[in-house]
KOLSE-442206 format. One record per residue (C-alpha): z, x, y; residue in one letter. Coordinates in nm, 3 decimals, decimal comma, m for minus. Last residue first. Example, Ala and Ser with C-alpha at 12.3 -4.5 7.8 and 13.67 -1.06 7.14 Angstrom:
<rs>
((0,714; 1,367; m0,106); "S"),
((0,780; 1,230; m0,450); "A"),
</rs>
This chain:
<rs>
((14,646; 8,894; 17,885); "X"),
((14,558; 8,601; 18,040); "X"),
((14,192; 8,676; 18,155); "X"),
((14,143; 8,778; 17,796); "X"),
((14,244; 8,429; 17,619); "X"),
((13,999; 8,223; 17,861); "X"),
((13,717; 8,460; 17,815); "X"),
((13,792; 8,493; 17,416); "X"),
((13,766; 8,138; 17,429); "X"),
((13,358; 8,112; 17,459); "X"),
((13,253; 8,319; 17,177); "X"),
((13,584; 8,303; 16,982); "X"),
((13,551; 7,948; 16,936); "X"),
((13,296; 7,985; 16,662); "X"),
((13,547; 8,290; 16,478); "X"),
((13,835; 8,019; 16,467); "X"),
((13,592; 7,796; 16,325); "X"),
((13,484; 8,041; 16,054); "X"),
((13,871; 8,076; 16,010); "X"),
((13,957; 7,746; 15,908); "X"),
((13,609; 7,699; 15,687); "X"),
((13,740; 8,010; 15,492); "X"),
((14,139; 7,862; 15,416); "X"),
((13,976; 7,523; 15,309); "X"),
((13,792; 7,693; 15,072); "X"),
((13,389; 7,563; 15,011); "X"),
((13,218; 7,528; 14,681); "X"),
((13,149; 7,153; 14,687); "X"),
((12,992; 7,220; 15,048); "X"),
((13,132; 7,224; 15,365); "X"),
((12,963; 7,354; 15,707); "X"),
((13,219; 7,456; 15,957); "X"),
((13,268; 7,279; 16,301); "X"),
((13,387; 7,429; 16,657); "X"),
((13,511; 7,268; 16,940); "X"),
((13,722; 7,421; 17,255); "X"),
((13,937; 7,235; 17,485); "X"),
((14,059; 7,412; 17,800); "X"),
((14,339; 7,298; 18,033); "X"),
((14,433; 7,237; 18,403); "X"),
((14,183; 7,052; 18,510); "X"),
((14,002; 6,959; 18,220); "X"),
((13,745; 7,200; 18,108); "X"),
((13,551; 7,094; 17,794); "X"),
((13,470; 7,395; 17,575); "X"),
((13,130; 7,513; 17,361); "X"),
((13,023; 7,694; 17,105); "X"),
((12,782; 7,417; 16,991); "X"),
((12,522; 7,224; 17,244); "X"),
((12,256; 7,178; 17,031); "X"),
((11,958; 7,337; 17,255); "X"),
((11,704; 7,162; 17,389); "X"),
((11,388; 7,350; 17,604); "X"),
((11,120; 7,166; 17,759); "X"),
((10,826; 7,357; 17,898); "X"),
((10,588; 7,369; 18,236); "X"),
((10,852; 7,557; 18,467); "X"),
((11,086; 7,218; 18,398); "X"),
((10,960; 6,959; 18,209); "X"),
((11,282; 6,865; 18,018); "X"),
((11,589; 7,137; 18,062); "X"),
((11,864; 7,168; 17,831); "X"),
((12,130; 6,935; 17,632); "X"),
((12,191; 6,875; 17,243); "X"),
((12,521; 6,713; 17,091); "X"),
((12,670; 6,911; 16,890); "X"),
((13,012; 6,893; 17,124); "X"),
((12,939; 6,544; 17,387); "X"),
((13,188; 6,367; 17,222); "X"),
((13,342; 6,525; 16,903); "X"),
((13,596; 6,243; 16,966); "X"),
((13,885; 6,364; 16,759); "X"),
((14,114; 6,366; 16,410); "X"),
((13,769; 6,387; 16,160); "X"),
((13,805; 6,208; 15,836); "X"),
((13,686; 5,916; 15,880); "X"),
((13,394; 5,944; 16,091); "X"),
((13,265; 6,265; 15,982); "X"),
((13,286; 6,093; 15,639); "X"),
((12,982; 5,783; 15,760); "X"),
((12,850; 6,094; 15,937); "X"),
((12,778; 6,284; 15,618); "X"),
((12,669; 5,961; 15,430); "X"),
((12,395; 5,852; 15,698); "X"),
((12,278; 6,212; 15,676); "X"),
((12,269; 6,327; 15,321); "X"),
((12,305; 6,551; 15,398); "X"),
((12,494; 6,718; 15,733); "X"),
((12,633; 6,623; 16,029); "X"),
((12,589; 6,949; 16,254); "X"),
((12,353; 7,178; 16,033); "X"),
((12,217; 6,843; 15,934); "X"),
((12,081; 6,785; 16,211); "X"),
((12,201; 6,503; 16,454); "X"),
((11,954; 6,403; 16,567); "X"),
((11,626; 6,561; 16,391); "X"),
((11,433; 6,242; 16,365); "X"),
((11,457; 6,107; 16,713); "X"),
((11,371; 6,481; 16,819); "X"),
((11,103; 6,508; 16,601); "X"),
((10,925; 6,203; 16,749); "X"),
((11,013; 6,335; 17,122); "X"),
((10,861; 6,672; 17,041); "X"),
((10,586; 6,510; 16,836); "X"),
((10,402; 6,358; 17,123); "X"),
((10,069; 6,499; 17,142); "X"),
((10,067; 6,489; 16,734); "X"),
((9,687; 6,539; 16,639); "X"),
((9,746; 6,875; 16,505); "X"),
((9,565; 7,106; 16,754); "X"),
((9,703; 6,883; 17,003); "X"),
((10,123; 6,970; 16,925); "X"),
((10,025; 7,314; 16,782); "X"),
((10,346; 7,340; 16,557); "X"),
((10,614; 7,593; 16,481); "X"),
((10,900; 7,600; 16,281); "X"),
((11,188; 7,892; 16,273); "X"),
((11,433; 7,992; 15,996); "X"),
((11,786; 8,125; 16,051); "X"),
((12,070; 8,257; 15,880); "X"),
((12,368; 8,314; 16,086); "X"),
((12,557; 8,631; 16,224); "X"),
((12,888; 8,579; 16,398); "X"),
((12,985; 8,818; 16,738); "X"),
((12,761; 8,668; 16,944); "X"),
((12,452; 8,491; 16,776); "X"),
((12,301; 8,794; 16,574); "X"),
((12,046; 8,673; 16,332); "X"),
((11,927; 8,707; 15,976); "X"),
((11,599; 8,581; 15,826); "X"),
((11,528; 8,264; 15,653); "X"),
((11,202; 8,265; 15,767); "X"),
((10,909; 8,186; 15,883); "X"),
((10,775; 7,807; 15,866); "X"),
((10,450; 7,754; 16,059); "X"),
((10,299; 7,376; 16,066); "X"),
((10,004; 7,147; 15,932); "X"),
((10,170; 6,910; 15,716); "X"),
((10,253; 6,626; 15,922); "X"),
((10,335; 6,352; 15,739); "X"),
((10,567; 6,202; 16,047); "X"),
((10,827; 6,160; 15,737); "X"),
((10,704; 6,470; 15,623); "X"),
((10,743; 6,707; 15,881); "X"),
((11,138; 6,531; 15,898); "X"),
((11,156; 6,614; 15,528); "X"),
((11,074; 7,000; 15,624); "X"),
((11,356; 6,963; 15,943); "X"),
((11,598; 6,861; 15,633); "X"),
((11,464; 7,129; 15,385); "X"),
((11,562; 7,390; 15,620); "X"),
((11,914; 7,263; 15,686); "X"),
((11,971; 7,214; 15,329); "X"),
((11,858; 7,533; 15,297); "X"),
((12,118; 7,729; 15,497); "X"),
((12,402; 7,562; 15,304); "X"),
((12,232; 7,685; 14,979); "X"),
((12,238; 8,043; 15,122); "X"),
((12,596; 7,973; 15,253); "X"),
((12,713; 7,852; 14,986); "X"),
((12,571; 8,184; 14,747); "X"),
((12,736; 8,415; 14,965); "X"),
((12,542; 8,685; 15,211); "X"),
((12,470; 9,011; 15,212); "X"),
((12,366; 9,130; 15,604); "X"),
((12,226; 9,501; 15,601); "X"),
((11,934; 9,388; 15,770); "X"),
((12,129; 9,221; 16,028); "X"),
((12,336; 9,472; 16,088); "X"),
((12,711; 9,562; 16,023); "X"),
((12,851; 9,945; 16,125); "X"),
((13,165; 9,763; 16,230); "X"),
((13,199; 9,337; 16,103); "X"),
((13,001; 9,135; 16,280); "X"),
((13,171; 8,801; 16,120); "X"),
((12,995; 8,578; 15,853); "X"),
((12,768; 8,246; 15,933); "X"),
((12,542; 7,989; 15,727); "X"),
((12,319; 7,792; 15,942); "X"),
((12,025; 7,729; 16,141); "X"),
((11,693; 7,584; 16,073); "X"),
((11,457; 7,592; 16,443); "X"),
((11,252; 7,412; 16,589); "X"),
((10,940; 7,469; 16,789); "X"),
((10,660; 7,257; 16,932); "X"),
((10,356; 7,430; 17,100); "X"),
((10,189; 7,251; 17,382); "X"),
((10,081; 7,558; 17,582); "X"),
((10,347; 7,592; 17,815); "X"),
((10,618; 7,552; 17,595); "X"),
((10,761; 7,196; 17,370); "X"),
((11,121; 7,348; 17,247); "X"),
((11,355; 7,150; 17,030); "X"),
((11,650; 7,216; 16,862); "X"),
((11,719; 7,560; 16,960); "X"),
((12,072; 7,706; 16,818); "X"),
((12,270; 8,013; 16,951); "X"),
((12,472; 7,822; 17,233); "X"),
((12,716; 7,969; 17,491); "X"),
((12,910; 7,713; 17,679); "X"),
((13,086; 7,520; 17,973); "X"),
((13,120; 7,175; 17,968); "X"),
((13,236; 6,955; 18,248); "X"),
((13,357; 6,552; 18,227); "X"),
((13,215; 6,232; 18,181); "X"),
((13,279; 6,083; 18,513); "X"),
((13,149; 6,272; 18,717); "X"),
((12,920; 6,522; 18,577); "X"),
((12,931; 6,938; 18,544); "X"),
((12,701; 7,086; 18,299); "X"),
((12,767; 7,475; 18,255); "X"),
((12,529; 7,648; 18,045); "X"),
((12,445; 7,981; 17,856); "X"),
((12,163; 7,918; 17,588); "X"),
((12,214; 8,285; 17,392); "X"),
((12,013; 8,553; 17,361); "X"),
((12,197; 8,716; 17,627); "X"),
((12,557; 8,670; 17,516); "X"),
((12,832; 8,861; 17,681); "X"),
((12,643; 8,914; 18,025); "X"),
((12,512; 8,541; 18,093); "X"),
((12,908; 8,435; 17,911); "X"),
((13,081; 8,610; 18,167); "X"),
((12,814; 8,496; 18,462); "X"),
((12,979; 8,101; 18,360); "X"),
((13,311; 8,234; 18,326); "X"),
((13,274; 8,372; 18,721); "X"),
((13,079; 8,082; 18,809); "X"),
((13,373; 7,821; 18,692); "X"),
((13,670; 8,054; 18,842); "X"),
((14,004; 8,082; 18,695); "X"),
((14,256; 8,183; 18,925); "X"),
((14,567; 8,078; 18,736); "X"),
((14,512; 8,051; 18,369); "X"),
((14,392; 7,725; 18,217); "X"),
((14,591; 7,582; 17,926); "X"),
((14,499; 7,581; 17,589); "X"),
((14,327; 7,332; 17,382); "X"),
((14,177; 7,370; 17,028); "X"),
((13,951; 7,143; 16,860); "X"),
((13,809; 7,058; 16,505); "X"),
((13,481; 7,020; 16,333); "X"),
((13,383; 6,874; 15,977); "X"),
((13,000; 6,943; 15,871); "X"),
((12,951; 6,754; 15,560); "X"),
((12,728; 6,873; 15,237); "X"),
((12,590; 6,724; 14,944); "X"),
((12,722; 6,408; 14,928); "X"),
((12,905; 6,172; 14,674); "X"),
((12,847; 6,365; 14,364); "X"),
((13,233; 6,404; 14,272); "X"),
((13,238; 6,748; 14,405); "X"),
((13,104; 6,656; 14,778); "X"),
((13,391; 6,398; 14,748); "X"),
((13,651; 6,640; 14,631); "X"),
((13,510; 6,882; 14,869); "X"),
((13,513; 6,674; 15,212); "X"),
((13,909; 6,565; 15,085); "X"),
((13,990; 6,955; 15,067); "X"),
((13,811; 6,955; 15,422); "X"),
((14,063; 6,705; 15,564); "X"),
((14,312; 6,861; 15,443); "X"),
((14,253; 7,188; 15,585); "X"),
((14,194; 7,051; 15,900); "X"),
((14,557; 6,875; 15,910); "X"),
((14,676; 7,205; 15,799); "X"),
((14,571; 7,393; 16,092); "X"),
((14,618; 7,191; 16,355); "X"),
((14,401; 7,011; 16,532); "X"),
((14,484; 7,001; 16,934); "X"),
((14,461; 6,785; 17,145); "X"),
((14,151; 6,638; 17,293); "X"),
((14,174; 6,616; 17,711); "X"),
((14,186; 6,348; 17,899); "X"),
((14,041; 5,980; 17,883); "X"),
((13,854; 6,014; 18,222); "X"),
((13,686; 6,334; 18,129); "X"),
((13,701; 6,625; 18,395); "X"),
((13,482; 6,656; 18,711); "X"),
((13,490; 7,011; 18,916); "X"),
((13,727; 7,058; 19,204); "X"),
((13,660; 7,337; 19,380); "X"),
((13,873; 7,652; 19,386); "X"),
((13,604; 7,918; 19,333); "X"),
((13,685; 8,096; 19,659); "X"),
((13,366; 8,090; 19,927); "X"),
((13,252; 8,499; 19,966); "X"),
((12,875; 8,335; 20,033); "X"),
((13,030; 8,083; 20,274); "X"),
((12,878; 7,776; 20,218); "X"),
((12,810; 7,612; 20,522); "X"),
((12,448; 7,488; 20,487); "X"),
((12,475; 7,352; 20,091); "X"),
((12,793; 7,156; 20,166); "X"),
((12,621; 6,983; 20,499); "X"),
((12,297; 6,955; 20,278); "X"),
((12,520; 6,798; 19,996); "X"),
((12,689; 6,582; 20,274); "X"),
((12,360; 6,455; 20,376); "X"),
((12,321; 6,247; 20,003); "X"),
((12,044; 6,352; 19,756); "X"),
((11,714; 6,193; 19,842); "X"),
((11,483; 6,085; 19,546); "X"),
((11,143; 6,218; 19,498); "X"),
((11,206; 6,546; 19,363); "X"),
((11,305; 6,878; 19,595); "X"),
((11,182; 7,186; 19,519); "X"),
((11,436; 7,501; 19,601); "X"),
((11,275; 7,841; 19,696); "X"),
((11,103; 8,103; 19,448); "X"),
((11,048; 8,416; 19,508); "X"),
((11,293; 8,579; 19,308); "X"),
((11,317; 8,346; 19,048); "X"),
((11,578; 8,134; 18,990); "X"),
((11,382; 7,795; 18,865); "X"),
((11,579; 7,605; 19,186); "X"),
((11,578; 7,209; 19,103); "X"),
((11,631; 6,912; 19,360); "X"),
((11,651; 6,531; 19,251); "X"),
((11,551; 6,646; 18,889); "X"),
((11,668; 6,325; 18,735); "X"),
((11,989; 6,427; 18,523); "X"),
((11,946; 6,241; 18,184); "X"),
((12,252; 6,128; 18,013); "X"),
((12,315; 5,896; 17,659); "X"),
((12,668; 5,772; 17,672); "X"),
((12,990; 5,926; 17,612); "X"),
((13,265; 5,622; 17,718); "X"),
((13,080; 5,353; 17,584); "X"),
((12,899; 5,547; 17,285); "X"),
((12,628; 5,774; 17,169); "X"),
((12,707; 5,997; 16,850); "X"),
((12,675; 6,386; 16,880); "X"),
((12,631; 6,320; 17,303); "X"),
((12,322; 6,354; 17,526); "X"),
((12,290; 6,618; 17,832); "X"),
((11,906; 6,585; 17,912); "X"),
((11,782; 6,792; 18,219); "X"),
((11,502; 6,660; 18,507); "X"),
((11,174; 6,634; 18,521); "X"),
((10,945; 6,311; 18,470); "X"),
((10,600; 6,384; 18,341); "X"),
((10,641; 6,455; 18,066); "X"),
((10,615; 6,588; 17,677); "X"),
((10,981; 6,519; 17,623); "X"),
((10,965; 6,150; 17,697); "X"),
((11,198; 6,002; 17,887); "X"),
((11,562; 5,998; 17,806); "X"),
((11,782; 5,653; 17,884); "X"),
((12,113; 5,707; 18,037); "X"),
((12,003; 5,780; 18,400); "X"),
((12,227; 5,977; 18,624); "X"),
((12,283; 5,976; 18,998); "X"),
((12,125; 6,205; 19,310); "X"),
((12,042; 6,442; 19,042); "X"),
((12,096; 6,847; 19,114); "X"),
((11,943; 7,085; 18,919); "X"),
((12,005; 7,517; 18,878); "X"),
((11,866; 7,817; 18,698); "X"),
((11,992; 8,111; 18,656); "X"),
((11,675; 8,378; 18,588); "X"),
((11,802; 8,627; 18,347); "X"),
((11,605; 8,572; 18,079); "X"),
((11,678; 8,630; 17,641); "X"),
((11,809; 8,307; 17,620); "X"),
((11,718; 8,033; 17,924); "X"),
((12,000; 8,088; 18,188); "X"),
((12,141; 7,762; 18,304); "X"),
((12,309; 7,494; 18,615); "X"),
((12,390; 7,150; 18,544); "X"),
((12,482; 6,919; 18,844); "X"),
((12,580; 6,572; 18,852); "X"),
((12,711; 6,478; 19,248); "X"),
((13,060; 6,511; 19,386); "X"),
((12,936; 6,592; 19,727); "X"),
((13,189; 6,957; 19,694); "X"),
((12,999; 7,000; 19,309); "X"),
((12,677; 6,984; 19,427); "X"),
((12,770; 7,248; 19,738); "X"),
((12,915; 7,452; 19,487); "X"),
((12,621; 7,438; 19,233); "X"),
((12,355; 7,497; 19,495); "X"),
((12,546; 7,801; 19,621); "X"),
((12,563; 7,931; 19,284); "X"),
((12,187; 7,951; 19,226); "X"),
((12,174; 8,090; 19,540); "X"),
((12,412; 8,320; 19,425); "X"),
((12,192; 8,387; 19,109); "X"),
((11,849; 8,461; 19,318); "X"),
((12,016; 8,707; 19,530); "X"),
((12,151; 8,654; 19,882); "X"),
((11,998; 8,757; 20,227); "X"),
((12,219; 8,506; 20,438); "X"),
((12,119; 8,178; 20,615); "X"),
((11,960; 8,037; 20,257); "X"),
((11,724; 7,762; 20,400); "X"),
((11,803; 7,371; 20,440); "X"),
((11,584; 7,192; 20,218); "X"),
((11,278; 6,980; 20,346); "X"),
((11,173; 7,033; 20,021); "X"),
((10,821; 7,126; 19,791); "X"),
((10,739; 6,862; 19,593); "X"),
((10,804; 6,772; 19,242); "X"),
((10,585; 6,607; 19,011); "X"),
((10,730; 6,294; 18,838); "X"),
</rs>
C-alpha cells in the first residue's frame, strides 16, 4: 500500500540522518511497538519502520504492501511467521523526512518521538523472548552430535547437514542497543547490519553476509550460493584464498540447490557467476551469485516463487532437504528460532532485500545468546566444525566480549 507523506511530529534539533533514525527506534521501543531498524550492505543510510502490530502472513515480494519480513528457520507456535506493516518508515537519507502508512501508530509514540532528548541514555527496555534465553551447548555435546551427522552422511543417508549451536553470556553493565548496533555499521560494511526488536518474540541484533533474495528497482531477481568458510589469517586475500576439498563440494551443493530451484520453476534463462571468494568479517566464504530479468523472462513473480523454494537453503539445512531437517531436528540441543531464518525490507525505496539472518544474537535482558552452524559433510572433524562456529560468533560477540575487558 503506497505510503503517504505524515502528519509526523518534526525533529526539534538539527540532528543527522542516523540519530533520527535512532530517535524513531527509542520512541518505538518506549510505546512498546515492533520496530526494526537497518543499513543495506555497502550504504550508510540507517534505516528505520515502525508497525502499529504485526501480521504473520507475508505478502508478496513484488508489492504493493510495504513493510519488513522477520520469519523464523522453521515456523511454529511460539516463533511464527512476522511481517511488520510499514506503519511509518524513514529511508535515512539526508533529505528525506518520515512517511507514514495507512494505519495510525498510538499518541504515546508521538509523545515518545517529541521529547526525546538527543543525549537520552540507552537504558530502555527492549522485548526479550517469553521462554528465556537458550543455554548454552557445550563443546562436547556438539561434537557428538556432528560425529553422529558423519556416520549417517557416511552411511549414504544424506549428503550434507548444517548443525548449529549457541552460546550465552551475560550482558555487561552499560550496554547500549544503538551503540552495538553503529559497532557492527563500522565493523562490517558489506554486511546486512540489523536490530529487530518485537514484543513478544524477542530482539535480535546482527551482522549478516548472505542475500537470499533481492527484487531491485528494475525487476531484477538475485540470489546468491554461499558457503564454505576459513579465517582471515595476516597477509590473506581473497585471491590468494586455497581452499579444502569439503568445502568446495560443500559450496556446490549450495549452488546446485538454487540451480534445481531454476528448474523446478523451469526457468532457464538466468546469470550464474561465480564461485569466487569473499570477505564477510573476519571469515572468507565462497560465493556464487544468480540473476534474473523478472519480465524479460516471463516470471513477474519469481521472487516470492523462489523464495518458497529456497527456504531454508541448503547452506542452512542442507541436502537433501527434507532429510537434513528431519536430523536437524534430532540431533540439535535448541530452538534455532528465528537464527537462519531470513528478514529485511519488502517494497521499500522501490526493492526488496532478504537476507538469512546468520551471525546473529538474541538479547535477553540481562544476557546474550549467540548462534552459529557449520556445514557437515562425510569428511568433516568434529574438532573443525567447533571452531568454525566459534569464528561465526566472533562477528557479533567480539562486541560483547571487548566492552568487558
Amino acid at each position: 500500500m503506497p505510503l503517504t507523506q505524515p502528519s509526523v511530529p518534526p525533529i526539534s534539533f538539527a540532528s543527522s540522518s542516523e540519530e533520527t533514525a535512532f530517535r524513531i527506534f527509542r520512541a518505538a521501543l518506549a510505546s512498546n511497538l515492533p520496530v526494526a531498524l537497518w543499513r543495506l550492505p555497502n550504504t550508510k543510510e540507517v534505516q528505520v519502520l515502525v508497525a502499529a502490530q504485526v501480521q504473520q502472513n507475508l505478502p508478496p515480494l513484488e508489492g504493493p504492501q510495504r513493510g519488513f519480513a522477520f520469519c523464523p528457520f522453521q515456523a511454529s507456535a511460539t516463533t511464527p511467521n512476522t511481517f511488520l506493516p510499514a506503519d511509518l518508515y524513514f529511508s535515512g537519507k539526508a533529505d528525506a523526512a518520515p512517511e507514514k502508512g495507512e494505519t495510525e501508530l498510538p499518541t504515546c509514540f508521538y509523545a515518545y518521538l517529541k521529547k526525546a532528548d538527543r543525549k537520552q541514555k540507552e537504558d530502555l527496555p527492549w522485548p526479550s523472548h517469553p521462554e528465556g534465553a537458550e543455554k548454552s551447548i557445550a563443546r562436547d555435546a556438539f561434537e557428538q552430535t556432528v560425529t553422529t551427522a558423519v556416520k549417517a552422511m557416511q552411511a549414504g543417508c544424506l549428503e550434507k547437514v548444517v548443525l548449529s549451536r549457541t552460546k550465552t553470556l551475560p550482558l555487561f553493565n552499560g550496554f547500549g542497543l544503538l551503540t552495538a548496533f553503529t559497532q557492527l555499521t563500522r565493523l562490517y560494511p558489506t554486511a546486512f547490519v540489523s536490530l529487530v526488536a518485537i514484543p513478544g518474540l524477542g530482539t535480535w541484533l546482527g551482522a549478516t553476509p548472505e542475500l537470499l533474495v533481492q527484487i531491485d528497482r528494475h525487476r531484477v531477481f538475485r540470489t546468491v550460493a554461499l558457503a564454505g568458510t576459513q579465517p582471515i589469517t595476516d597477509g590473506l586475500t581473497p585471491a590468494d584464498a586455497i581452499w579444502r576439498q569439503k568445502e568446495i563440494e560443500e559450496q556446490a551443493l549450495v549452488q546446485r540447490y538454487v540451480v534445481s530451484c531454476f528448474r523446478h520453476l523451469r526457468l532457464r534463462e538466468y546469470v550464474e557467476m561465480g564461485p569466487r571468494t569473499i570477505i564477510a568479517g573476519n571469515l572468507l566464504h565462497l560465493r556464487t551469485d544468480f540473476s534474473a530479468a523478472m519480465d524479460e523472462v516471463g516470471f513477474p513473480k519469481l521472487g516470492t516463487q523462489m523464495l518458497e523454494l529456497l527456504h531454508p537453503t541448503s547452506a542452512v539445512g542442507g541436502m537433501p532437504k527434507a532429510a537434513a531437517l528431519q536430523m536437524i531436528n534430532q540431533l540439535e540441543l535448541h530452538d534455532r528460532r528465528y537464527y537462519s531464518g531470513f528478514m529485511g525490507p519488502v517494497q521499500l525505496g522501490q526493492e526488496t532485500n532478504l537476507f538469512v539472518n546468520l551471525r546473529c544474537v538474541e538479547l535477553g535482558q540481562d544476557t546474550v545468546t549467540a548462534y552459529a552452524g557449520a556445514g557437515m559433510t562425510a569428511d568433516s572433524v568434529p574438532a573443525k566444525e567447533w571452531l568454525e562456529t566459534e569464528l561465526k560468533m566472533q562477528t557479533v560477540l567480539r562486541l560483547f566480549q571487548a566492552s568487558e575487558s
